[in-house]
mmCIF file of the C-alpha atoms, coordinates in Angstrom:
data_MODEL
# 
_entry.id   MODEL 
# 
loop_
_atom_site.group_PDB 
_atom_site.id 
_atom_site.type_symbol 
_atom_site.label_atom_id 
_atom_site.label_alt_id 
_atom_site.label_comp_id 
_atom_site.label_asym_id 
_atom_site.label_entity_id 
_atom_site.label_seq_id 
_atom_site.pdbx_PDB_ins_code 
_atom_site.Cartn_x 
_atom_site.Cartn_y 
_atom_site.Cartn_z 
_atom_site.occupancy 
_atom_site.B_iso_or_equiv 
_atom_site.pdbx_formal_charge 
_atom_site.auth_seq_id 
_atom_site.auth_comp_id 
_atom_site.auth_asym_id 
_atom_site.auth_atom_id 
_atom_site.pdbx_PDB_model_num 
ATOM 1   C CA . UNK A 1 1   ? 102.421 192.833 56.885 1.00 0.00 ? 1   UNK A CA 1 
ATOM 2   C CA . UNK A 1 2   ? 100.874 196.258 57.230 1.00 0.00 ? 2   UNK A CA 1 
ATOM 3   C CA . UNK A 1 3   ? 98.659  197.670 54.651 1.00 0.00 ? 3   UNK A CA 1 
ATOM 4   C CA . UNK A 1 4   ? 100.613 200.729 52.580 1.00 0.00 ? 4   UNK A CA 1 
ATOM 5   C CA . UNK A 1 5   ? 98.438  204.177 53.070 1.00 0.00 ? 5   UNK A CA 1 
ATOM 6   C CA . UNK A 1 6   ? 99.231  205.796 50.199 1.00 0.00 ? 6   UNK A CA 1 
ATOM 7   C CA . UNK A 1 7   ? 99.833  205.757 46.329 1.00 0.00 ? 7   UNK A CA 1 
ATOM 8   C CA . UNK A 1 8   ? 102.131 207.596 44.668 1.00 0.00 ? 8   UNK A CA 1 
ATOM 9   C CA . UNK A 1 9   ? 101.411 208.196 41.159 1.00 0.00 ? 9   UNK A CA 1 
ATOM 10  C CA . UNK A 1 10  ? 104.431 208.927 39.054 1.00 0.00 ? 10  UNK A CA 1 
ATOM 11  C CA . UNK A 1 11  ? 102.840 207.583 35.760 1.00 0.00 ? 11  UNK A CA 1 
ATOM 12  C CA . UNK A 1 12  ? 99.372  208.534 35.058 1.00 0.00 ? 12  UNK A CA 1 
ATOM 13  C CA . UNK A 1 13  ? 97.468  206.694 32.143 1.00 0.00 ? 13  UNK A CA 1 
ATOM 14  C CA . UNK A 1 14  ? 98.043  209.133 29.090 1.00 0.00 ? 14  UNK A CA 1 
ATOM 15  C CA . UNK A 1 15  ? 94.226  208.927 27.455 1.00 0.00 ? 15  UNK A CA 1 
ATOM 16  C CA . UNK A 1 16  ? 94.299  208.589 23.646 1.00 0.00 ? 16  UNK A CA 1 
ATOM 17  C CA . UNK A 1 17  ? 92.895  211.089 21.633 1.00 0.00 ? 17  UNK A CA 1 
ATOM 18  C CA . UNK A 1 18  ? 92.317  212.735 18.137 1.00 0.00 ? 18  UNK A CA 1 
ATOM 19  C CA . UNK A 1 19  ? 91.526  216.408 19.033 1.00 0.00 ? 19  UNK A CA 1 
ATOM 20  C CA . UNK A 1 20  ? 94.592  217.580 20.337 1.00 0.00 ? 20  UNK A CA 1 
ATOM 21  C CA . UNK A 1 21  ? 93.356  217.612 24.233 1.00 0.00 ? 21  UNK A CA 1 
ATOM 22  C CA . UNK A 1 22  ? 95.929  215.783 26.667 1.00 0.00 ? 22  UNK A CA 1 
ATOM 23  C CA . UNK A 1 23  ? 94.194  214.210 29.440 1.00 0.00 ? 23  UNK A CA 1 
ATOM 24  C CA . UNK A 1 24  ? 96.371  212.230 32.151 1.00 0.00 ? 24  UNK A CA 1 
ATOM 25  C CA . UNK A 1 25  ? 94.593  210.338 34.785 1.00 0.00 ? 25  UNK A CA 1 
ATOM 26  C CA . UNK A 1 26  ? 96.370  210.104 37.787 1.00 0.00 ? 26  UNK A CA 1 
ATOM 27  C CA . UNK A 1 27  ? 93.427  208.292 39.737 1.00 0.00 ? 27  UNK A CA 1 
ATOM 28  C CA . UNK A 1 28  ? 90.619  206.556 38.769 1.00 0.00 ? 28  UNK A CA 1 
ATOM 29  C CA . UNK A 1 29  ? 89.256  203.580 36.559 1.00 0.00 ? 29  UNK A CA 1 
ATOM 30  C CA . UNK A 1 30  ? 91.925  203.795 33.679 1.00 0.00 ? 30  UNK A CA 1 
ATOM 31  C CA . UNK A 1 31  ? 95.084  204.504 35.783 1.00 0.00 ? 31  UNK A CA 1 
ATOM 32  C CA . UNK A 1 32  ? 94.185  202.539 39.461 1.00 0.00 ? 32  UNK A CA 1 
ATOM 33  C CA . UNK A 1 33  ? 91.051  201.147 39.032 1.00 0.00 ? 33  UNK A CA 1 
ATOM 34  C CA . UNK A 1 34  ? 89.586  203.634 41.507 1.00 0.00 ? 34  UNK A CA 1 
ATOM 35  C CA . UNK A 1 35  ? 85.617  203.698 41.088 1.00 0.00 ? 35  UNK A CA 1 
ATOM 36  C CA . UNK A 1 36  ? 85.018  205.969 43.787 1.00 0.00 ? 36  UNK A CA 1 
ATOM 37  C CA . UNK A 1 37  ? 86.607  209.419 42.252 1.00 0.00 ? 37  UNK A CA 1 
ATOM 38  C CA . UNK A 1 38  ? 89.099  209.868 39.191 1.00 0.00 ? 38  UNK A CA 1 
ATOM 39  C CA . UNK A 1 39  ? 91.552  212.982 38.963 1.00 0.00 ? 39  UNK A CA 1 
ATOM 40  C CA . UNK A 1 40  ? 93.133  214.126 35.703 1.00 0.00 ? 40  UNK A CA 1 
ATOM 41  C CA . UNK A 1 41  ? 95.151  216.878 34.358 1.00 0.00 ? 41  UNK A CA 1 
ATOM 42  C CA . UNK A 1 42  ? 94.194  217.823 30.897 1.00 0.00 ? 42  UNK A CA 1 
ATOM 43  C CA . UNK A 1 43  ? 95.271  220.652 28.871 1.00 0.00 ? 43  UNK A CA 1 
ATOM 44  C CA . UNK A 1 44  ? 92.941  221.862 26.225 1.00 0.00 ? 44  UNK A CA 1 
ATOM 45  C CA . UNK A 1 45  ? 93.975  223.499 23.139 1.00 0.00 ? 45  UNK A CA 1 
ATOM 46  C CA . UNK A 1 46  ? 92.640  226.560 21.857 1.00 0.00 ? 46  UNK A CA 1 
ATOM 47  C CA . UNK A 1 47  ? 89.363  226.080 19.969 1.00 0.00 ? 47  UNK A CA 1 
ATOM 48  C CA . UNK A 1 48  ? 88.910  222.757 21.234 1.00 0.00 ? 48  UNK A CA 1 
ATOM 49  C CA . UNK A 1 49  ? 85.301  221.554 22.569 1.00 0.00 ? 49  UNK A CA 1 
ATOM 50  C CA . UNK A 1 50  ? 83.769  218.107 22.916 1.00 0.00 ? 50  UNK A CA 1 
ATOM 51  C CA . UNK A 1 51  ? 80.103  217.384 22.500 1.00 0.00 ? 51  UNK A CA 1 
ATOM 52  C CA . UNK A 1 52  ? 77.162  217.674 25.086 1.00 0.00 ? 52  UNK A CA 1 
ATOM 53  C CA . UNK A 1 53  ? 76.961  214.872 27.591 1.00 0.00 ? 53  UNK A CA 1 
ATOM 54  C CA . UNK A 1 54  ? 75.025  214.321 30.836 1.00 0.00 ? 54  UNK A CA 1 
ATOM 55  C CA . UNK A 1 55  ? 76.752  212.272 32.998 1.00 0.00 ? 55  UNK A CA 1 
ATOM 56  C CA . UNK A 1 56  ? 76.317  210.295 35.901 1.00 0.00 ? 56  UNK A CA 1 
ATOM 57  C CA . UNK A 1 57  ? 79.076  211.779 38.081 1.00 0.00 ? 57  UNK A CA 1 
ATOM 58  C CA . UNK A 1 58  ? 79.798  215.457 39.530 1.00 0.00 ? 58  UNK A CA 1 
ATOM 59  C CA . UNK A 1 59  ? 82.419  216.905 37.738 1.00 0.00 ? 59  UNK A CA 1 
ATOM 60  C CA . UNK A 1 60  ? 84.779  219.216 38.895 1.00 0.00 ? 60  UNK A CA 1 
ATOM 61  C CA . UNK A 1 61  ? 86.995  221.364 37.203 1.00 0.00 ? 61  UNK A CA 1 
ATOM 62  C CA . UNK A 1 62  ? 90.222  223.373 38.967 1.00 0.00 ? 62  UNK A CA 1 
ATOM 63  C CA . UNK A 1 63  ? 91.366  225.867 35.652 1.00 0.00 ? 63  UNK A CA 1 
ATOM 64  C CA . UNK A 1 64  ? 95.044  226.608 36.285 1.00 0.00 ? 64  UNK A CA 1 
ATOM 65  C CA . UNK A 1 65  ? 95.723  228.930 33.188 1.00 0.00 ? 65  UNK A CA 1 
ATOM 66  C CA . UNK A 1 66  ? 94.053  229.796 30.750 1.00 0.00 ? 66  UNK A CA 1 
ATOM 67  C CA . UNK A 1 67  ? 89.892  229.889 30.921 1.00 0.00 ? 67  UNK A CA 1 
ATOM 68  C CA . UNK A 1 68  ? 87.594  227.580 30.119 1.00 0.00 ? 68  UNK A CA 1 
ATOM 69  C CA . UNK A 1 69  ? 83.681  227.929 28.573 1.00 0.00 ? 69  UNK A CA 1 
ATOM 70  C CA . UNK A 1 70  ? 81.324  225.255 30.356 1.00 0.00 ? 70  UNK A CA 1 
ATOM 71  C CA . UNK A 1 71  ? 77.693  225.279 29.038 1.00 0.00 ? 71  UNK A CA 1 
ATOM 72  C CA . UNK A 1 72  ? 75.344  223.634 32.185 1.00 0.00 ? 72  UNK A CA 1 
ATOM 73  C CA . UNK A 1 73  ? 71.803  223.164 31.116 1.00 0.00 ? 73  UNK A CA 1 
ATOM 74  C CA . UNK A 1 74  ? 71.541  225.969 28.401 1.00 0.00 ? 74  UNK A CA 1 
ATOM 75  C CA . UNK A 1 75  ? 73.287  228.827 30.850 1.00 0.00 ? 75  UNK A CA 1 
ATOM 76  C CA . UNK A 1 76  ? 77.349  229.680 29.471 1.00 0.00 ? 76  UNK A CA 1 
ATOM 77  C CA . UNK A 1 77  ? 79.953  230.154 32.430 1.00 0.00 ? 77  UNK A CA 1 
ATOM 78  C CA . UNK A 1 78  ? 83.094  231.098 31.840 1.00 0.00 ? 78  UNK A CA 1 
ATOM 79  C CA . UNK A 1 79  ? 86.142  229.702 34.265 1.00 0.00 ? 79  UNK A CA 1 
ATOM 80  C CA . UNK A 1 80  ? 89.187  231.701 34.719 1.00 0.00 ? 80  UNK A CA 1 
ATOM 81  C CA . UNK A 1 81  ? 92.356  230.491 35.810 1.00 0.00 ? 81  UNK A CA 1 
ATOM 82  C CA . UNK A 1 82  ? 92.348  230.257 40.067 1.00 0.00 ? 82  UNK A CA 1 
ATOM 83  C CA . UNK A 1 83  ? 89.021  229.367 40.021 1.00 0.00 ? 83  UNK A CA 1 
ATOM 84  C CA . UNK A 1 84  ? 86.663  226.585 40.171 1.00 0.00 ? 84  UNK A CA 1 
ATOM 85  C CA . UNK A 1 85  ? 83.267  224.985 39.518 1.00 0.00 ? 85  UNK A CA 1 
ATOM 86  C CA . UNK A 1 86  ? 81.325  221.756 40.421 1.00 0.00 ? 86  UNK A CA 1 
ATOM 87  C CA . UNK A 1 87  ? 78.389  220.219 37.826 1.00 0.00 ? 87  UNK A CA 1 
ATOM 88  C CA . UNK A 1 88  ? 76.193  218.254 39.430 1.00 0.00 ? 88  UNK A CA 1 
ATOM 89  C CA . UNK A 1 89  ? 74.922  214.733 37.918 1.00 0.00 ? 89  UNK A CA 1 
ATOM 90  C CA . UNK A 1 90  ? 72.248  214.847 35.895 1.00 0.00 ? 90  UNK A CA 1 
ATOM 91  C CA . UNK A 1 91  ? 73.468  218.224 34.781 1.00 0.00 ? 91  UNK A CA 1 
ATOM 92  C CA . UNK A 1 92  ? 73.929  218.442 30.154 1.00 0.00 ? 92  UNK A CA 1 
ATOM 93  C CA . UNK A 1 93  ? 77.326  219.958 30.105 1.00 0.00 ? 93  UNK A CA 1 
ATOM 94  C CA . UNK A 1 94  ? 79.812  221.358 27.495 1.00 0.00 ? 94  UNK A CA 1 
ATOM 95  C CA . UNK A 1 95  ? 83.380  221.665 27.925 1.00 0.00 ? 95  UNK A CA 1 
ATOM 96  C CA . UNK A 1 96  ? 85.028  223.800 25.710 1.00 0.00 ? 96  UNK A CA 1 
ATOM 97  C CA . UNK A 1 97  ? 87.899  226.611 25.263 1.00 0.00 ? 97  UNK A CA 1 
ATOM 98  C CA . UNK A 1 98  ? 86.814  228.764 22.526 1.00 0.00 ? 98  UNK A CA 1 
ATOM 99  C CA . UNK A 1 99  ? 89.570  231.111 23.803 1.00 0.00 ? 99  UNK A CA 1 
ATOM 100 C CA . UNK A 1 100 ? 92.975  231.667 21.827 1.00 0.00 ? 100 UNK A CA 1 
ATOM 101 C CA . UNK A 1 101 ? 95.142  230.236 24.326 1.00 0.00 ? 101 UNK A CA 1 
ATOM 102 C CA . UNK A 1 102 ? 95.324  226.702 26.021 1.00 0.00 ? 102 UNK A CA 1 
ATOM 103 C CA . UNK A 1 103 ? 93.381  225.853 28.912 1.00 0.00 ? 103 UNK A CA 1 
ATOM 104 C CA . UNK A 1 104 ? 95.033  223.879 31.774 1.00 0.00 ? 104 UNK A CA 1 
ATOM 105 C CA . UNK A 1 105 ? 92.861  222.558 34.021 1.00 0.00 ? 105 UNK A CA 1 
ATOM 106 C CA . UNK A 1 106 ? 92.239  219.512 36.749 1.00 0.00 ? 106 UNK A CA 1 
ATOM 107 C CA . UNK A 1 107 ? 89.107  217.379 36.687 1.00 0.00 ? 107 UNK A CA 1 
ATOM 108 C CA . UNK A 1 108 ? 87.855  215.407 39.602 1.00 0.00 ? 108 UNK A CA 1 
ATOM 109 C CA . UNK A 1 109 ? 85.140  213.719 39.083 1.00 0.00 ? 109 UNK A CA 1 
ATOM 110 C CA . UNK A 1 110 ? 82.543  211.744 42.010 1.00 0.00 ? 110 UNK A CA 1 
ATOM 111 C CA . UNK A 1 111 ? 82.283  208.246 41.679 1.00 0.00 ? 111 UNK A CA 1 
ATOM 112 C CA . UNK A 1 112 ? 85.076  207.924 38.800 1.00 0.00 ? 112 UNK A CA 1 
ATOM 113 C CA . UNK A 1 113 ? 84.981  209.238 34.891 1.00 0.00 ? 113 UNK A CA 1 
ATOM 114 C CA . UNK A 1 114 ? 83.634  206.118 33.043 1.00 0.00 ? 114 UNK A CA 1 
ATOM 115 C CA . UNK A 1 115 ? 82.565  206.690 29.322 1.00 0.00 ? 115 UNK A CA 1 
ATOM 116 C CA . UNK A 1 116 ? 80.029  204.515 30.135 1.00 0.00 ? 116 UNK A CA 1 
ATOM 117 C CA . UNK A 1 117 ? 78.353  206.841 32.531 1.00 0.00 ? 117 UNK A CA 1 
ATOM 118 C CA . UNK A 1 118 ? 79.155  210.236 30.123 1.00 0.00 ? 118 UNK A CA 1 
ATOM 119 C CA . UNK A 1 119 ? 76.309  210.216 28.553 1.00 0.00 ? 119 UNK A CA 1 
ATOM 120 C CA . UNK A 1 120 ? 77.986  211.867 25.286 1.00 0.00 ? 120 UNK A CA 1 
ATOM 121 C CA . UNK A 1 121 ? 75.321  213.298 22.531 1.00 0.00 ? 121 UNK A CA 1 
ATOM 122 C CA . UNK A 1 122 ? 76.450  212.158 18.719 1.00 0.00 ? 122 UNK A CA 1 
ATOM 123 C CA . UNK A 1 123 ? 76.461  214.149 16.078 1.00 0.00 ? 123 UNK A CA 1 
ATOM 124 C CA . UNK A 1 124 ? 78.228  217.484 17.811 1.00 0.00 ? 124 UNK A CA 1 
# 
């Protein structure tokens, strides 16, 4: 029997959580148990930010509509819709869309998103 080449995802893994983002992984640890990269689609609502991390992975982020805020080591750049922007391992980043519209966005991140490896600072 020959090996199938590709997945199709048709039902990501909808990620639970209390501050209004939606994140859907379509590849990756929670969906396929993919370790080597995880892609989601996530939609960010306006004033929405989660605290510092510094993870373990590259990160990076494809803003559809909408503009996103991402804080890399101290320095602010802002993300329009159309473009993009890779942070590196090791980097302390901020997501955020202090903006008063919602933020859709992609995030592929190199090996997979695992909370484990985030990094995430309390208190924030």
């Amino acid at each position: 029997m020959t090996e199938k080449k590709y997945t199709k995802q048709t039902k990501p893994f909808k990620v639970p959580t209390t501050d209004g983002k939606l994140i859907e992984e379509h590849f990756g640890y929670a969906s396929t148990h993919t370790p080597g990269f995880s892609v989601a689609h996530m939609i960010a609502p306006p004033h929405w930010g989660e605290p510092h991390q510094t993870p373990e992975f590259d990160e990076i982020s494809i803003v559809i509509r909408g503009k996103q805020l991402v804080e890399v080591d101290g320095e602010e750049v802002e993300v329009n819709a159309g473009e993009t922007i890779l942070v590196k391992a090791g980097a302390r980043v901020r997501y955020s869309n202090p903006f008063d519209e919602e933020t859709e966005y992609w995030s592929v991140c190199i090996p997979a998103f695992d909370i484990a490896t985030t990094h995430r600072e309390d208190g924030e």
